[in-house]
NUSEFI-816288 format. One record per atom (N, C-alpha, C): x, y, z. Coordinates in steps of 0.1 Angstrom, whole numbers, plus 5000, padded with zeros to 4 digits. Last residue first. Layout:
XYZ ...
This chain:
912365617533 912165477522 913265377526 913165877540 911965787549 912165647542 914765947518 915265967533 914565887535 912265947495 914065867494 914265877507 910766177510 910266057503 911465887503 912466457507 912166367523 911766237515 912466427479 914066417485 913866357502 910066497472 910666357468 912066327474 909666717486 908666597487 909466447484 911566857469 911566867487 910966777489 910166907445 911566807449 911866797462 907966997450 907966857450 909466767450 908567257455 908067177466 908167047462 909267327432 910867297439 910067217456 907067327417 908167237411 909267207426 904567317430 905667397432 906467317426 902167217446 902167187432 903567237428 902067137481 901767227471 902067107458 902966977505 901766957499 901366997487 903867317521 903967197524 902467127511 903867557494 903767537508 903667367509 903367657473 904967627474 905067617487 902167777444 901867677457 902767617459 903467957427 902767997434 902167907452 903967777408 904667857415 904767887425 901267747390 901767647401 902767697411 900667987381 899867907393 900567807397 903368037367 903068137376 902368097388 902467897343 904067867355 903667947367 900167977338 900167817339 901367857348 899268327344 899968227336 900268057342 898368467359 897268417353 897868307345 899768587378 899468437384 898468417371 901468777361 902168687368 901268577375 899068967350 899368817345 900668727349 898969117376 897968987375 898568897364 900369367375 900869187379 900169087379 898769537363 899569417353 900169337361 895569477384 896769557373 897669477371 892469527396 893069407388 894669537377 890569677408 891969627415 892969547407 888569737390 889469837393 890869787398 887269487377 887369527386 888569597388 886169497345 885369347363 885469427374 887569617337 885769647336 885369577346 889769517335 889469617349 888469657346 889769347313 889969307329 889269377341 890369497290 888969447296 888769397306 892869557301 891769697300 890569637303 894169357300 894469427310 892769537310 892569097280 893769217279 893369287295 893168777282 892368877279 893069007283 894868577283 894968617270 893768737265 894068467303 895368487299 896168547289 892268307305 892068447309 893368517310 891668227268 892168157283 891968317289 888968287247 890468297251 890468247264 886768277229 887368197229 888668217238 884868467237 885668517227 886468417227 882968327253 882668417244 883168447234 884868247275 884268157267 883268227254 885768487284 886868397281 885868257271 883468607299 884168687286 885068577272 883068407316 882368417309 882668497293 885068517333 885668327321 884268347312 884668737341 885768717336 885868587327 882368627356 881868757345 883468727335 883968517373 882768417368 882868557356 885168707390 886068597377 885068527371 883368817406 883268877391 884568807380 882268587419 881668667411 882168727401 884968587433 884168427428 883468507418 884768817447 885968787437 885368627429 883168827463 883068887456 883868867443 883368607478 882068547473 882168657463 885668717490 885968567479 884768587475 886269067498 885268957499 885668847488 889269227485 887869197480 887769077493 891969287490 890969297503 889869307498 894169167472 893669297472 892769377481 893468937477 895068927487 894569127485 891068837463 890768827477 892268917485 892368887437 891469007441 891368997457 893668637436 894468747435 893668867441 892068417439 892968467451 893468597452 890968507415 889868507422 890668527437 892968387400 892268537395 891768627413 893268107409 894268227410 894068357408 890668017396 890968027413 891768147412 891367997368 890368117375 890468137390 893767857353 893867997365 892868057371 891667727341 892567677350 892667747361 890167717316 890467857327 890567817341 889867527296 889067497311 888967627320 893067497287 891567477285 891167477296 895867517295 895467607292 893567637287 896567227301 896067297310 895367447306 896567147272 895367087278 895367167288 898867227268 898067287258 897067257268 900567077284 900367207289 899467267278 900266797274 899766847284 899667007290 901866807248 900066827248 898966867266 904166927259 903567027247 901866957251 905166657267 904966757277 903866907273 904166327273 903866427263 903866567265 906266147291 905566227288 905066347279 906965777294 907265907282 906466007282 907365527309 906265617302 907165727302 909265367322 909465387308 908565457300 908865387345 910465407345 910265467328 906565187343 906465337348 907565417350 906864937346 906465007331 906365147334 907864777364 908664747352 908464837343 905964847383 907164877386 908664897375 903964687374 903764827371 905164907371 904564467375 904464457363 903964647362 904564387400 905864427392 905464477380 902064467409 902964527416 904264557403 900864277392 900664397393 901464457399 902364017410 902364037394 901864177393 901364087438 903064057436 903264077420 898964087434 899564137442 900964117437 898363797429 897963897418 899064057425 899363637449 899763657435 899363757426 897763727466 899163707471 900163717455 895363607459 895763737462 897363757461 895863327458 895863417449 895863617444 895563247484 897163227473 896863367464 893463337495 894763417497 895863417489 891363187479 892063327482 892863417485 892862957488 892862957473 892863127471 892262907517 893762907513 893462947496 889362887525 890863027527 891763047519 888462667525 888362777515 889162867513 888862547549 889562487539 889562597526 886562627567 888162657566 888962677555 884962447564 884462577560 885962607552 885362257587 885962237573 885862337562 886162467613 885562407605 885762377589 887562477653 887562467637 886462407632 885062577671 886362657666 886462607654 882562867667 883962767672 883762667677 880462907638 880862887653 882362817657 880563037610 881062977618 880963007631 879763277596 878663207600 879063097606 881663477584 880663537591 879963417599 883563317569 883863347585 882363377587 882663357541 883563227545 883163217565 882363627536 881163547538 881763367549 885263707540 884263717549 883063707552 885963547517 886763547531 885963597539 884463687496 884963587497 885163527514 885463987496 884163877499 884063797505 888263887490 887763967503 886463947512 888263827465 888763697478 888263777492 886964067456 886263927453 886463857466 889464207453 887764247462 886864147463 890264047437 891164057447 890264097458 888964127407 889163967417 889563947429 888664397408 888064317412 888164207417 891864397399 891264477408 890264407413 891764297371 892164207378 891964277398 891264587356 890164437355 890564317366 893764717362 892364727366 891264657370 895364527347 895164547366 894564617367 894564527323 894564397326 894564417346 894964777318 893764717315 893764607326 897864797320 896964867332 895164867326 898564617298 898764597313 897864677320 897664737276 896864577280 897564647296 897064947258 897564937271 896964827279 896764917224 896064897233 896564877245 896965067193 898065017203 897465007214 896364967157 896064997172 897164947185 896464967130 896865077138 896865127153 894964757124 896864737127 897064847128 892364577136 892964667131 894764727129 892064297141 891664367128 892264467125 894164237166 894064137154 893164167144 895764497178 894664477173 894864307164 898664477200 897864527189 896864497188 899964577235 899564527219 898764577214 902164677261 900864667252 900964567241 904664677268 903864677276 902264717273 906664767248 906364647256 905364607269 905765017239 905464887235 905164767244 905565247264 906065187258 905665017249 902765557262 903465397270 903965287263 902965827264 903265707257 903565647267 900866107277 901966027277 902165907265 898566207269 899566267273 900666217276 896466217250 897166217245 898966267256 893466217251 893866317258 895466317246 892566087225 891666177232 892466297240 893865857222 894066027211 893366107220 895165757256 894565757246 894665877235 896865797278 897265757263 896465737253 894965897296 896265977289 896465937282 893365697303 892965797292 893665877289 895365467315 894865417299 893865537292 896265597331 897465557323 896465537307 893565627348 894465727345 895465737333 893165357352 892565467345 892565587342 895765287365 895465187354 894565307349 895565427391 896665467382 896265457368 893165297400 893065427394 894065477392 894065027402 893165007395 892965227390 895965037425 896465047411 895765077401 894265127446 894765237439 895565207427 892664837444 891964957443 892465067439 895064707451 894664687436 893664817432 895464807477 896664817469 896264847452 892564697486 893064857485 894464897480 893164447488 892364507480 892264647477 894964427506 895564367494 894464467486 893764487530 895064547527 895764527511 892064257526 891764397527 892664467523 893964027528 893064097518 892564197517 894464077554 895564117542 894964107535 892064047568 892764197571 893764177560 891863797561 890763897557 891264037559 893663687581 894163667565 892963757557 893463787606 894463767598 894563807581 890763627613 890963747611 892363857600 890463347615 891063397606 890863537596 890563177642 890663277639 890963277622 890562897648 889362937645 889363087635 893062847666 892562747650 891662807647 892663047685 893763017678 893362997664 890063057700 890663137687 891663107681 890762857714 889962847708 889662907693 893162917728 893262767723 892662747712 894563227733 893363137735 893463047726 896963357728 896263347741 895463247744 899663247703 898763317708 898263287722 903263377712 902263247714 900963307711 904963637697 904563577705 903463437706 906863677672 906663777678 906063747691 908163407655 906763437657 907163547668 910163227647 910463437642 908863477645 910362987651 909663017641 909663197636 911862997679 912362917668 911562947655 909963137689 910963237692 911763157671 907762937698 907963067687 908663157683 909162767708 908162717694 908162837686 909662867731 910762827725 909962797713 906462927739 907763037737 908963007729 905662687742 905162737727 906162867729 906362367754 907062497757 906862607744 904462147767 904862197755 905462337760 903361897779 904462027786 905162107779 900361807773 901961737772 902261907776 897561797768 897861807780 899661737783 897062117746 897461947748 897961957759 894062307737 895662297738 896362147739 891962247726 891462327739 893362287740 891962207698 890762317703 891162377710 893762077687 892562097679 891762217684 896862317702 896362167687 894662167682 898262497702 896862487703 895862397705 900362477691 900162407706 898962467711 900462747672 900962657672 900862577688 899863057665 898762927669 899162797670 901663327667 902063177670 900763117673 901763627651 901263547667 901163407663 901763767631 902963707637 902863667652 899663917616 900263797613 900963687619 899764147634 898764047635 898963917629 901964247619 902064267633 901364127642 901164257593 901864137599 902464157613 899164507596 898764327588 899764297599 901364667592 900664657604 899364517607 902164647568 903364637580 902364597595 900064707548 900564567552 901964577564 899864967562 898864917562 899664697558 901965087544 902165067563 900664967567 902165007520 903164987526 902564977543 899665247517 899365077514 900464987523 900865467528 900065397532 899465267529 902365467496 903165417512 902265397519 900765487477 901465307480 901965347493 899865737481 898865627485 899765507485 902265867475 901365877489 900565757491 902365787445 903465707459 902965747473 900565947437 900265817438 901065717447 901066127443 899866167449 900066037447 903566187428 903766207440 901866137449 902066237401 902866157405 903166107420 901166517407 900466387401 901066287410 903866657407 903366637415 902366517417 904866567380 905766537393 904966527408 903066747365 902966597365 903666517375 901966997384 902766917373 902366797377 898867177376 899567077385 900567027378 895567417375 897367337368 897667317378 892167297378 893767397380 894667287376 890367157362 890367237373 891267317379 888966987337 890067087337 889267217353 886966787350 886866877339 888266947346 886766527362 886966487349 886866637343 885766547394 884766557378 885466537366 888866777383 887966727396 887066727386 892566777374 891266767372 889966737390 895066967362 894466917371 892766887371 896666957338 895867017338 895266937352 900467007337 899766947329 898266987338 904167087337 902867147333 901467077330 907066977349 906166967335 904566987342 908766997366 908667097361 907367097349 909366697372 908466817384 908566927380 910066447357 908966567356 908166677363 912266377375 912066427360 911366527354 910666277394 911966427395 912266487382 908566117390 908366277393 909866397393 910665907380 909665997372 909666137377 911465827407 912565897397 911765987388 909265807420 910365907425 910765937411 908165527404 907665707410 908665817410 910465397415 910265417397 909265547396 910465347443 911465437436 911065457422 907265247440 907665357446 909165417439 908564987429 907165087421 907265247426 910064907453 910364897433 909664977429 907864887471 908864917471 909864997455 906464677465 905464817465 907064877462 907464497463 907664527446 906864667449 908064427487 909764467481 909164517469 905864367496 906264517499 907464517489 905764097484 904664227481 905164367481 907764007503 907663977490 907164107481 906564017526 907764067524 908164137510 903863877521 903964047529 905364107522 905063617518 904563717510 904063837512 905763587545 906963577535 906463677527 903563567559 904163657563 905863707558 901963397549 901463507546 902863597548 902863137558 903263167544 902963307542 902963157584 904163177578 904263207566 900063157585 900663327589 902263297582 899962897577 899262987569 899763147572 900862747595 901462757581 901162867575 898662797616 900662837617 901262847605 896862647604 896862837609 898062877612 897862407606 897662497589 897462657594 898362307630 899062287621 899062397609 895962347641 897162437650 898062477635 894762127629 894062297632 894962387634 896161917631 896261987617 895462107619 898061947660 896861897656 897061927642 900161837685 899761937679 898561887669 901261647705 900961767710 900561897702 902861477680 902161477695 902261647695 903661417654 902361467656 901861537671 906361247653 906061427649 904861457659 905660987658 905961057665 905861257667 905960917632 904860947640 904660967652 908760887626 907261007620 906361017623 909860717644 909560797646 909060897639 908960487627 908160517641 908260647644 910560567595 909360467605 909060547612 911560717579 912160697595 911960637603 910160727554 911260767552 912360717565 907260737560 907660617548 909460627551 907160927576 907160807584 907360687569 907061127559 908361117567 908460977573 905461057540 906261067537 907361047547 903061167559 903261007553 904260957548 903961347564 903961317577 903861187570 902861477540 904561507545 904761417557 900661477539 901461387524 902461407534 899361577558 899561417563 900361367551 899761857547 900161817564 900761647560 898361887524 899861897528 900561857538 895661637519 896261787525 898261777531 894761397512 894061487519 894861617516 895961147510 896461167522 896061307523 894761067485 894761007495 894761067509 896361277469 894961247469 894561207484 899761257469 898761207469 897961237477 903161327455 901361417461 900461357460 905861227458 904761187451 903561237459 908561457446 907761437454 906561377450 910261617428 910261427428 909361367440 910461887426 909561787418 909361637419 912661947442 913361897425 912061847419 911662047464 912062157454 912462107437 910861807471 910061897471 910362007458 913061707480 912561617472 911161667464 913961847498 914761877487 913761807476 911661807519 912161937510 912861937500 912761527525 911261597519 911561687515 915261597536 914761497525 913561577518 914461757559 915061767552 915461737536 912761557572 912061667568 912761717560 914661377577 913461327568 913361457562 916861537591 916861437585 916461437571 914961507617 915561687613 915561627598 914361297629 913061367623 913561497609 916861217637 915761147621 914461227614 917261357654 918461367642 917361277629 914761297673 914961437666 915961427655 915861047674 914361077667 914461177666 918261077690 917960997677 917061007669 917161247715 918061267706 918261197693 913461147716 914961107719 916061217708 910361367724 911561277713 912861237722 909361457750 908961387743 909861257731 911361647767 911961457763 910561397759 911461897755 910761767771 910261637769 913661907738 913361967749 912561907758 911961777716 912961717724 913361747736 909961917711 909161777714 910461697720 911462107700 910762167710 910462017718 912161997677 912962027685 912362067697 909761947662 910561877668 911261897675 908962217662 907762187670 908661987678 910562317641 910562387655 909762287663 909862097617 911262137621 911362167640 906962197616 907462087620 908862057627 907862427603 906762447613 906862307618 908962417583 909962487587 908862427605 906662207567 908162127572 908962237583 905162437563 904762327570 905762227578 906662577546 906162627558 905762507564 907162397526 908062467531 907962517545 904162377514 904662237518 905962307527 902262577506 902762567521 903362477523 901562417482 902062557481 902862657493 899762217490 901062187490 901762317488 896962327486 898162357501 899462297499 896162247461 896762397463 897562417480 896161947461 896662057448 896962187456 894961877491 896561887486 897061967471 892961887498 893161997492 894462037491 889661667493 890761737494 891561857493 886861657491 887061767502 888861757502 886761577462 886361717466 886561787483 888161357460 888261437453 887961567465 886361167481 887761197483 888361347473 884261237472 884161297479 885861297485 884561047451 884361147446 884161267461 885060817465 886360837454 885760997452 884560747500 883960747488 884860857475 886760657523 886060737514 885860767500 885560307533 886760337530 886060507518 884360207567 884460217553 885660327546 885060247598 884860107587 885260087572 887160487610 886260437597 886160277595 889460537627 887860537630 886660467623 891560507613 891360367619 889560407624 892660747591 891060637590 890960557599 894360887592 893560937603 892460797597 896560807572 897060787586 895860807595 894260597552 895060707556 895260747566 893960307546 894160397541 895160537537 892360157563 893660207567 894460227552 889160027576 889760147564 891260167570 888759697590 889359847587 889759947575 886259507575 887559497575 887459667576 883059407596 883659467586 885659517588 882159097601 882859207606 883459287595 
């Protein structure tokens, strides 16, 4: 007769004892211990609930409260022993508590499962780091603001295609990018809507036939409501692919700040400085100053599109409900979660302290014949046809690229060879201050529209 595997709390099934290298690899206590907090807070409620209908005794709940208690501290100082053995965060803590209270740690378990168990952990953990995330979108946003108030008078060249397309300040610029973090902001608000549905008393599949009370479970856990179905519950992890998502489009608009930041500072364009601390040097050349950070969250963009992948190759090909598949989740999301939170600050830290080059950027708007739209409005407000006025600013920049001049700097006389209607107020919009000035409607370029932008912006925040 073969002797029992006892082991680990779930071996009585087993004859044999798991093989050392598959112990290794289907574990996954190194990285779910990272939920060790959520797991105990999720245990915590699920005791007290287990007293409520006199599953537990009054004594066994003061033991259970106790241990768990224990464990946590024993947690936070490092003095906790993580073992291999026991698989996964759930059964180290449950082996622990029952090393710690006897019988009644095993008592914890009734009426819940490790399927229930880790999809509950997992929206709690998510649903801290949401918080987390937003406080540094948050951070990054006011360091916006302040910028653009600074600079909502400064002058620099708008682009489409990468060629000089009309003038814009840089305040405004600016502003285009806190647009996009706040819809990133609502987009994770609306994640943890989904986040905050309770899979707990689900247990493996089909619920448990004990008189669990999952309202008080959830109310105790700040869960918004129980979920519906038993099956989906443990199975679901639509959740955590929607905050990746949400996460990947955070890094997606960092990732076009990052190439923005790194060709203005280059000689090429030359339009800002970005402070030391937040670059380095060359190890050949010693003239070089290289914008590692918004390199570094560019390039780190990808990885985050990756866990996305990731996560939804993961799901596409499961059947319900749970499957060991599962287990993959948690590494992508940690790490989202982290890259997220380091990009975030690390932009938040450096964008208070870019330095605008104000002289190179208004030289740069003056390339390209910026103003030609504004030419071209100007004839249309005169009662030219646009397809007419398109035309003959075209003859106009043509002049402008011939004789090398902005159209700013072509004279009044050769002007009205284009067109009769053209007189000296034209160079009120042919001038850089003049075009942006000029757009001073909701959304505009308008120095005093963007302080109106940024003044609603702070109110809503």
């Amino acid at each position: 007769m073969s002797s029992v595997n006892t082991d680990k709390l779930s071996s009585a099934r087993f004859a044999q004892k798991t093989d050392a290298f598959v112990e290794i690899f289907t574990a996954s206590v190194d990285f779910d211990q990272r939920m060790a907090q959520e797991d105990i807070d999720g245990s915590i409620a699920h005791a007290k609930m287990l007293y409520k209908i006199n599953i537990l005794s009054e004594s066994e709940l003061k033991d259970i409260l106790s241990g768990l208690n224990t464990i946590s501290e024993e947690i936070k100082q490092g003095v906790f022993n993580w073992s291999i053995k026991q698989e996964d965060v759930h059964m180290n803590i449950e082996a622990r508590l029952t090393d710690l209270i006897g019988i009644a740690g095993k008592k914890l378990h009734t009426g819940r499962s490790r399927n229930d168990q880790v999809a509950t952990d997992i929206r709690l953990y998510l649903r801290s780091e949401i918080a987390n995330i937003t406080d540094q979108l948050a951070r990054l946003q006011h360091a916006i603001l302040d910028l653009a108030e600074k600079e909502a008078e400064t002058i620099m060249p708008g682009f489409t295609h990468l060629q000089v397309a009309q003038p814009v300040t840089f305040g405004h610029h600016l502003m285009a990018w806190f647009e996009m973090l706040s819809r990133d902001k609502e987009r994770l608000q609306d994640c943890c809507k989904r986040i905050n549905i309770m899979p707990l008393g689900a247990a493996a599949l089909a619920g448990t036939s004990y008189p669990i009370d999952r309202e008080m479970t959830a109310e105790l856990l700040g869960f918004s409501r129980p979920s519906n179905n038993s099956l989906d519950s443990v199975s679901d992890r639509d959740f955590a692919i929607e905050f990746t998502a949400a996460g990947s489009l955070i890094m997606m608009h960092l990732s076009r700040f990052s190439e923005e930041l790194v060709l203005w500072a280059s000689a090429q364009f030359d339009f800002i400085d970005i402070p030391d601390a937040f670059c380095t040097g060359s190890s050949i050349m010693p003239q070089k100053k290289n914008p590692d950070v918004p390199e570094l969250v560019r390039g780190k963009s990808g990885r985050v599109t990756g866990h996305l992948i990731s996560l939804l190759m993961l799901m596409k090909g499961q059947p319900l409900a749970y499957n060991k598949d599962n287990q993959e989740d948690k590494e992508p999301i940690f790490d989202t979660a982290d890259t997220l939170v380091n990009s975030l600050r690390a932009f938040a830290d450096m964008i208070p302290h870019i330095c605008a080059k104000k002289e190179n950027m208004y030289s740069a708007a003056k390339q390209g014949f910026a103003t030609a739209t504004d030419l071209a409005d100007y004839l249309v407000r005169k009662g030219m046809a646009f397809r007419d006025a398109h035309e003959i600013v075209g003859l106009a920049v043509r002049l402008g690229v011939d004789t090398k001049r902005d159209l700013s700097e072509i004279s009044l006389g050769e002007l009205q060879k284009f067109s009769a209607e053209i007189t000296e107020d034209v160079f009120d919009i042919l001038k850089l201050e003049g075009s942006v000035a000029a757009r001073k409607h909701i959304g505009g370029t308008a120095p005093d529209t963007v302080r109106t932008a940024i003044e609603s912006a702070r109110k809503d925040m």
